[in-house]
N, C-alpha and C positions, 0 to 999 in steps of 0.2 A: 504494500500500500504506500503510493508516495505522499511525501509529505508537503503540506501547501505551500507557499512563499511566504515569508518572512517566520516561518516556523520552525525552520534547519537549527541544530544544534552548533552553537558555533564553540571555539577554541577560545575566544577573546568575549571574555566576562569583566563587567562594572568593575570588581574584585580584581582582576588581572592589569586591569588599561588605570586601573587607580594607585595602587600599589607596586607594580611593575615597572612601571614607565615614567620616565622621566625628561627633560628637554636641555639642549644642549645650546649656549651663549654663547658669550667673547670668547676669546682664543687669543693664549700670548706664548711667544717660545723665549728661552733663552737660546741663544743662538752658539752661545759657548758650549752649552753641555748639549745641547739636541732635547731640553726638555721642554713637554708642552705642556703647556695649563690649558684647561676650560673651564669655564662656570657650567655646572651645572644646577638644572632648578627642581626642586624633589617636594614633591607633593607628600611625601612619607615625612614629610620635615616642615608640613607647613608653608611650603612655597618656599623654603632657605636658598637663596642661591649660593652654592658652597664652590669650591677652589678644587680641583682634582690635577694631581700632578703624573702625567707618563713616562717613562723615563726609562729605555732598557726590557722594553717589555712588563713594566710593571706599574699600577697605579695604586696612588696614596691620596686622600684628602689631604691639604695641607693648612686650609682655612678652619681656626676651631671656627667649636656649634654655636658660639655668642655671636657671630659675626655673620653678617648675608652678603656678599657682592653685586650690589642690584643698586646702579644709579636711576634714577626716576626723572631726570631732566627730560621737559616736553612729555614726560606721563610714560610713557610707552619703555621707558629704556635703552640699555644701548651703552656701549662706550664709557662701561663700569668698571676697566683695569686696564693698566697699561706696564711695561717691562719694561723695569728702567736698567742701564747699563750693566750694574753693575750683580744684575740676578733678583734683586729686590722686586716687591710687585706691588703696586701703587693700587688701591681697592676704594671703592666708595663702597661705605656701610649704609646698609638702605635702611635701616632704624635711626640710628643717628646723623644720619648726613656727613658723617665726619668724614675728612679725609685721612687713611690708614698707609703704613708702608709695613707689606708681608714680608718675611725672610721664609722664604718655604723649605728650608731646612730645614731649620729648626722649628717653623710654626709661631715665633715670637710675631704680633703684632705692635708696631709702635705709633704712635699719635702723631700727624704730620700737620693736619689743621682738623680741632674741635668743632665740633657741628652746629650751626648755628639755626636754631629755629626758623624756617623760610627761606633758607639759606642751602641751595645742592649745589653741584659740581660733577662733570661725566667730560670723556674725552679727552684722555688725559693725556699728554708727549713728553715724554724725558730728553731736556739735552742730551745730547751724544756723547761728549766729552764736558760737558760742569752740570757732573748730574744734581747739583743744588736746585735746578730749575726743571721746573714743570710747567709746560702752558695744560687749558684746560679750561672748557666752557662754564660760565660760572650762570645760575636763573634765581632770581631773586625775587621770594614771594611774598615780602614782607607787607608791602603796601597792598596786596592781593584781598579780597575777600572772594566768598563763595560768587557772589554776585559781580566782582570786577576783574577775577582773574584772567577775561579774552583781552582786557588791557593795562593791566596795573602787574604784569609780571614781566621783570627785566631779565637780557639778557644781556652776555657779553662776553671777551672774548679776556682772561687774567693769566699772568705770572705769576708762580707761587713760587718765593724761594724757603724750600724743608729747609732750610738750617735755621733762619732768622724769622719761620714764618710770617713774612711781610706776603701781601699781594697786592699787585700793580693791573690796574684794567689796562690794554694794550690795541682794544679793537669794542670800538660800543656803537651804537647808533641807529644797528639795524637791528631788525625782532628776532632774530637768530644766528646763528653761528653754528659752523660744525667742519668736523678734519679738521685740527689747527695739526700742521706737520711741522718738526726741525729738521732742513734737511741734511744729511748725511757729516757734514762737515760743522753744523750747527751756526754755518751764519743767515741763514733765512727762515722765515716761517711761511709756511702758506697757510689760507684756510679759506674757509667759503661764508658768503652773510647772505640774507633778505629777507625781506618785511614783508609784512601781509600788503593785498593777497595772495603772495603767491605760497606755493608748497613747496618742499626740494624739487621736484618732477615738475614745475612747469615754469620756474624761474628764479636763478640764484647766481651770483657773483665770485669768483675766485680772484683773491688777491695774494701777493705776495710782497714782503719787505723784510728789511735784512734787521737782522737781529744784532743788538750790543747790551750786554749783560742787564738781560729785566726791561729795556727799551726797546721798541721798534720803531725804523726810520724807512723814510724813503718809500711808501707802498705803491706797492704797483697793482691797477686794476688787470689781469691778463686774460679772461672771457665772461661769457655768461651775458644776460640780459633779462631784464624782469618783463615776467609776462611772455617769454621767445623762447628764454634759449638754457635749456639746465645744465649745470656744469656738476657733476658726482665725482667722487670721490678722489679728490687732488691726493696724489703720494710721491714720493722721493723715488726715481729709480737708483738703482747702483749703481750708474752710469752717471749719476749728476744731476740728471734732466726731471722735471715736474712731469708728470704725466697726470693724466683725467682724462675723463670723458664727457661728450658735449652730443645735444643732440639736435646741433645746429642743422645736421643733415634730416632730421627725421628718428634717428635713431644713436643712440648712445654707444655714438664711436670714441676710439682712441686716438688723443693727441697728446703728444712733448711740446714742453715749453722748455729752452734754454734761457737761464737766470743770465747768464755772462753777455749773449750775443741779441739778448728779447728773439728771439725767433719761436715762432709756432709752428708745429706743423703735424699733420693728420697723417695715420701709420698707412689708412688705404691699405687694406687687408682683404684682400680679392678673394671675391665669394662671400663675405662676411660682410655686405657694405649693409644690410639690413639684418643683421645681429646685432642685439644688445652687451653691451660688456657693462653695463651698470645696473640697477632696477632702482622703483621707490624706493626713497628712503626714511621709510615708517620710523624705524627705530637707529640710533644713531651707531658708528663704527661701521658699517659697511664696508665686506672687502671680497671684491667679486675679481680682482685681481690682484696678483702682486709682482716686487722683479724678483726675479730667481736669481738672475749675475747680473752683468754691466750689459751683456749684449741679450738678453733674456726675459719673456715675463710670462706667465702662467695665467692664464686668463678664462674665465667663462663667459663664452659665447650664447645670449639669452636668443632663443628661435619660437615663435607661438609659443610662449612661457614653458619654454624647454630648454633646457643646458647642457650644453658639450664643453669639453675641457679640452683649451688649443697650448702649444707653446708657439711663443712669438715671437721669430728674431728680427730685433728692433733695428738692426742696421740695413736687413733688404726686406722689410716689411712682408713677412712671410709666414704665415702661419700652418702647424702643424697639428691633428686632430690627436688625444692623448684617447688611448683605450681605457677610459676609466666611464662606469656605469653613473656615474650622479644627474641625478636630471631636474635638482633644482637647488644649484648653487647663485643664492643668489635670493633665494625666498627670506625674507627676514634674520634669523641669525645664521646664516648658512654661510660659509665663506669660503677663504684659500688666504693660508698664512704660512712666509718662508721660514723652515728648518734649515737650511745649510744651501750652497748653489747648487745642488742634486736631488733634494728632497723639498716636498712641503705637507702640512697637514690640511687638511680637508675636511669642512662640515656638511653634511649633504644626506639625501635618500637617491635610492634607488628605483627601478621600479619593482624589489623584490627584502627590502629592506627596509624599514623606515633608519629615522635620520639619524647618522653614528659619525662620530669621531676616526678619522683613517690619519694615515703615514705614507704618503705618494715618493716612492723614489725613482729617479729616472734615469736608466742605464744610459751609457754613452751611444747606445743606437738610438735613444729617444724614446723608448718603450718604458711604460710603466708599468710598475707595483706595487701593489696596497696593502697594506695590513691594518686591518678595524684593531681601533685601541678602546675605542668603547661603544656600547649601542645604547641608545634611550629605551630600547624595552633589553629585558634581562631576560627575555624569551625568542623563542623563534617560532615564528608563523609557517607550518610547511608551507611548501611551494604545491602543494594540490589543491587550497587555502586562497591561494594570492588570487585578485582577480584584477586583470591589467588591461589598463584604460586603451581605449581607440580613439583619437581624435576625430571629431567631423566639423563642420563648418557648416551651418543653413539659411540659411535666404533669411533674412527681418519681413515677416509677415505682419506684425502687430509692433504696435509702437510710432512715434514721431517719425524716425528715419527709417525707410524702406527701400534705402539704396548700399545697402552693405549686406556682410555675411557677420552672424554671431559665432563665437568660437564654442569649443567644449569640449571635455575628457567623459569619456560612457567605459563607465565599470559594469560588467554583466555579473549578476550573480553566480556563486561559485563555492563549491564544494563538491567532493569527493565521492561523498555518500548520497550526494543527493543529483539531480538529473532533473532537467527543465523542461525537455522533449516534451511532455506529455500537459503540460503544466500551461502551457500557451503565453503570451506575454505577461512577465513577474508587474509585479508592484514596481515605482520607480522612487526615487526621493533626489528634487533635484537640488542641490546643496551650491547656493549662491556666496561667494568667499565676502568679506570685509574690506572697509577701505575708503572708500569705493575702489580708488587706484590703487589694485591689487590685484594678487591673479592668482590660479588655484594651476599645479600643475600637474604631470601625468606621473611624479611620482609615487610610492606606496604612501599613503595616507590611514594608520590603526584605525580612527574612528570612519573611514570609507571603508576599511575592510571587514570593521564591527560589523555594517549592514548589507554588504553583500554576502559574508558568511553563512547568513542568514537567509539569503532570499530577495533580498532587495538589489533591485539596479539602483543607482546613482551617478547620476548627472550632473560632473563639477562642471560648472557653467563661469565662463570667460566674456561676460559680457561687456559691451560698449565700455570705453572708460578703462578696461582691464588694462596693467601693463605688461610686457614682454610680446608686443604688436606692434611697438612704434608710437611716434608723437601724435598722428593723425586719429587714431585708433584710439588711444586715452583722451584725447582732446575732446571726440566730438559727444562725450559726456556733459563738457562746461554747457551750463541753463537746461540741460534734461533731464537730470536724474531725480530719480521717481516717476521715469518717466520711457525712456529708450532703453534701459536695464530692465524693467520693468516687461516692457514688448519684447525684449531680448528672451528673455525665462520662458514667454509663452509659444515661442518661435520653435524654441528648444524641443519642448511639451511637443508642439505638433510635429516637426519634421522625424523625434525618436517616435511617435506614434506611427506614422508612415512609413519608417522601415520596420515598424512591426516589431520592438524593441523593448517598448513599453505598453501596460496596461491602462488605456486611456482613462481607465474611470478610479485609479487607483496611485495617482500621483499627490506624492505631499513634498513641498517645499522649505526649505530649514537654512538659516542663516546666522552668523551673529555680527553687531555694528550695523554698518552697513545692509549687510546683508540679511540681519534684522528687519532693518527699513525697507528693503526691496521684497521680502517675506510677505508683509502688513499688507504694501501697497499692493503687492501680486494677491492677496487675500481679496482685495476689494474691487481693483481692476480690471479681474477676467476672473471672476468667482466661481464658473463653472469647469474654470479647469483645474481645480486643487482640491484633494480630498481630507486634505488635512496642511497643518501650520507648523513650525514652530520656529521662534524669535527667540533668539538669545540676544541677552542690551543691546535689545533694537531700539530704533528711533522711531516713536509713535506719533509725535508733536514738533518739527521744525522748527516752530516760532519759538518753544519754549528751551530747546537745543541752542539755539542762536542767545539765549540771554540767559542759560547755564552753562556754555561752553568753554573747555580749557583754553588755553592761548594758541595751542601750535594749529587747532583745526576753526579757531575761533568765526572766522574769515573764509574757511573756502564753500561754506554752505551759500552765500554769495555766488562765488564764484560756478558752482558746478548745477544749483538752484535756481539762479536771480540772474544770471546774466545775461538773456536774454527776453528777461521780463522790464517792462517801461516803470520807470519811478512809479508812478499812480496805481501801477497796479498789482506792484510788491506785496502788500498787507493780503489782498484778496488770494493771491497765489499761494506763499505760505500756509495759508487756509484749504488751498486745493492741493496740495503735496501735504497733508498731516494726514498720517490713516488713521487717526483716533475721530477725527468727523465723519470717517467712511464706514461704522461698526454695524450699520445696518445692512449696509451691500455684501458686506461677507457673509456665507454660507459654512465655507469652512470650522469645524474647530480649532482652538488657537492655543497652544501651551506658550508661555512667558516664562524663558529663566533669567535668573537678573541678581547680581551681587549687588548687595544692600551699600558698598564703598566705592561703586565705582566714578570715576572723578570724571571719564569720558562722556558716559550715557548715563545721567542720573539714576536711580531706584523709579522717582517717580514716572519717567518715563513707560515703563512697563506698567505702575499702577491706572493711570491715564488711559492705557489701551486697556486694559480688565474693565476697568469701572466703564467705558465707552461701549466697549459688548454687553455688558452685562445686563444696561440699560435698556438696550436694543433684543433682551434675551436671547443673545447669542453663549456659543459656548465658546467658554477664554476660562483659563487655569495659570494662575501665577505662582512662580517657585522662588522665593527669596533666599540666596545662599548670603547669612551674615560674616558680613568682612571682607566679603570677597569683591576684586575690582572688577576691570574693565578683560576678563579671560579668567580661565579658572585656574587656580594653582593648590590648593589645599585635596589633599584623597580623599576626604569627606565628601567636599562637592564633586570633584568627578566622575565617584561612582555615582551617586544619587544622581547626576546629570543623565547620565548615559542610562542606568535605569529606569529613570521617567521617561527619556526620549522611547527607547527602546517598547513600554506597556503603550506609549501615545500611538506609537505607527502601528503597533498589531491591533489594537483596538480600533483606529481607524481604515488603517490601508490593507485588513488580511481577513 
């Protein structure tokens, strides 16, 4: 007798994906011994982000259990440690705000700068040679309230010298800052600034000026442009020369900048001219490439939010494809950070792995080899288990713009024991990512492979606005969202019905952030095409988002909402992009999970969508995880997450 869709016994239990599993951060090497650090974040702990040292085939924590590595500048994280010359590790304590220096020897923590109430600090650079200094973003939320923090929180760009603990601001003016580099020889800095509205991804500034002990002189504006032109992730090669990426073409190519001669110039990397070498950047430190030697750099090449790993020789602009399986270097904390000019470590998934810590070395014919130094689950998922996505691409039937193609990864369901033959098209669940400018890619995803283990197809959906497409492709979001992502999801819905892939009367849609918001709206939108909901700290209320909103995204709801809306008719539009006034058009039932601390998506947001169904006697269920932010970190709520989701879809879609 077989068994229905979404009823298969799977491998990957609440209990297992709670407990088990973990998420993998920054990344710093000492470059003298070959050791590598990572943060990792442990739900077993609370959410601690602790210190893990590799070293010889072996790993040790080296951060005691008082201390978390989790800078919180711009909310989201990012660029919480950095490696200073001399072995030391420079840590922001996400309790304290302090700034800390590790000796991972021995495990002694010492006090570099006390933590100041309102007061963080992330992104940190060690001189090269007078490791007394460190630059380092510094955001200041003192004058902040709940209510004024989209304008009353400073940023800025400071010197901090550990010996005499003084700090010097060096770079202020604009609403952000990020990458402050010293380069190689320690007489320049680079880094990048811009103000609202723009994002990092749709326009930022790279400057450079020479550095003299604690001062910087002489800046140089060397690209970028607001509102044009993005310029990610400026770094030193070993060569001398600044490198970054700009996506003056369309897409986020590589260029050198020579400090000695000002010359710019673009690597034109044939075949690759519409390859991404950068992504959003959500959370800060991003490092999607690095230099291996002086003539060398290791690179991820982003294609429809897919990653290949090239080497690059910088003197005849020539790149070579690396045999390494990672296919989303490059997704938020995912990186490539140099071990030695032979080796580097590597943060990434596969499409038969989730996402692990490796050891990339590369023989003198150019060939690689990996060795996993740690995985974020402590398990392994057979390969009879795995269910591996197919890209398609479908026609915009619904929605504003009808003259593109929506992207998408389709996982079919999959297991061993169980067989679909007979079963006719499964249930489907199509899983919209955050962001908006974000993007879901073809790697192995635990919570995608929770639900096809089971029986469920899933549809990570790439729509409009997504990035690892190009500038045109994330752009033509700006004034539509809620709106063209929206028509995107239901495009999706029909073309997987049409190849007979999905069970049209048996699709539910799940998102979180963003993808919350595109949830709601798709709830009310096209009502008849969703047989169920569920929003994680989605956005129910846009107006009420726009005057609770943290600083970094304070402004682009503007931008990607209102910009193609006339002054006059602002107020009324807000109003028609809120699915908390749309609670009577849904049909659907609606689960709501929502951390009662989050500083992104308030609490109240999700109570506003309950109390709006409820009224309308619609079904909506709200689940308040206390404490928790803007993502789930604590094993409490991750199983009870995936628990409720899990009774929501059988009850609903089986």
């Amino acid at each position: 007798m077989s068994v229905p869709y979404g009823h298969w016994e799977s491998p990957l239990t609440p209990e297992l994906l709670s407990t088990s599993s973990i998420s993998l951060h920054e990344v710093v090497v000492n470059e003298s011994t070959g050791a590598i650090y990572c943060v990792e974040c442990r739900p077993t702990e609370d959410g601690r982000h602790a210190i893990v040292e590799h070293l010889h085939g072996e790993s040790r924590d080296v951060l005691p259990n008082e201390f978390s590595a989790h800078a919180t500048v711009q909310e989201l994280g990012g660029g919480s440690i950095a490696m200073r010359p001399d072995g030391l590790i420079t840590f922001c304590d996400e309790r304290s705000c302090s700034i800390c220096l590790l000796d991972p020897i021995s495990s002694k923590v010492t006090l570099v700068r006390e933590g100041v109430n309102g007061i963080r600090y992330a992104d940190f650079c060690h001189h090269p040679t007078d490791q007394q200094w460190v630059i380092a973003i510094k955001e200041d939320h003192r004058e902040a309230t709940p209510e004024t923090q989209a304008t009353m929180v400073h940023n800025s760009l400071v010197a901090i010298n550990t010996q005499t603990g003084k700090e010097t601001t060096i770079a202020q003016g604009d609403d952000f800052f990020s990458h402050p580099k010293f380069n190689p020889s320690g007489r320049h800095v680079s880094w990048i600034q811009w103000s609202h509205p723009d994002m990092p991804w749709t326009g930022t500034v790279l400057h450079v000026a020479t550095w003299e002990n604690g001062v910087i002189k002489d800046t140089k504006r060397i690209a970028g442009k607001a509102m044009a032109e993005s310029i990610a992730q400026p770094k030193w090669g070993l060569d001398g020369l600044l490198y970054f990426a700009s996506d003056r073409t369309g897409f986020w190519q590589l260029y050198s900048f020579n400090v000695q001669e000002s010359v710019l110039r673009p690597l034109e990397l044939k075949g690759l001219e519409e390859a991404e070498f950068a992504t959003a950047e959500w959370e800060l430190g991003s490092s999607t490439y690095i230099s291996l030697d002086a003539t060398t750099l290791v690179a991820s090449a982003i294609t429809h939010a897919t990653s290949q790993l090239f080497l690059i020789d910088t003197t005849t602009s020539t790149a070579q494809q690396l045999d390494l399986p990672y296919l989303d270097v490059g997704s938020r904390a995912n990186g490539i950070y140099r071990v030695s000019p032979t080796s580097f470590a590597i943060v990434g998934s596969t499409a038969t792995s989730p996402q692990e810590l490796a050891l990339v070395s590369i023989a003198p014919t150019k060939e690689a080899q990996s060795t996993v130094l740690t995985s974020t689950a402590s398990f392994t998922l057979d390969a009879a288990y795995v269910s591996r996505a197919t890209e398609f691409s479908a026609p915009q039937k619904y929605g504003p713009q009808l003259d593109n193609n929506v992207h998408m990864f389709y996982f079919p369901p999959q297991h061993p024991s169980h067989q679909s033959v007979n079963l006719g098209p499964p249930p489907a669940l199509m899983y919209v990512h955050g962001g908006p400018n974000s993007c879901v890619s073809p790697a192995l995803n635990l919570e995608i492979q929770y639900w096809t283990t089971r029986g469920f197809a899933v549809c990570a959906l790439n729509y409009t606005g997504s990035t690892g497409y190009g500038r045109e492709y994330r752009e033509r979001l700006s004034g539509y969202w809620g709106l063209v992502d929206v028509g995107d999801a239901a495009s999706a819905v029909d073309y997987l019905v049409e190849q007979g892939l999905v069970d049209k009367a048996r699709v539910g849609i799940y998102g979180g952030s963003a993808g919350g918001y595109l949830t709601l709206r798709a709830l009310h939108m096209y009502p008849d095409v969703w047989a169920a909901g569920i929003s994680s700290y989605g956005i129910s209320d846009v107006r009420a988002l726009q005057a609770d909103s943290y600083k970094f995204e304070s402004q682009d709801v503007d931008r990607i909402l209102l910009s193609t809306t006339k002054a006059e008719d602002r107020d009324a539009e807000l109003t028609r992009r809120s699915p908390c006034h749309f609670a009577a058009q849904m049909k659907a039932p609606l689960l709501l999970l929502q951390g009662t601390s989050d500083m992104v998506v308030p609490v109240a947001q999700a109570r506003m969508m309950a109390s709006a169904m409820h009224e309308c006697g619609r079904v909506a269920e709200v689940v308040e995880f206390d404490g928790e932010g803007h993502g789930w970190v604590g094993h409490g709520t991750i199983y009870e997450s995936f628990r409720r989701k899990e009774e929501w879809w059988k009850l609903h879609l089986t």
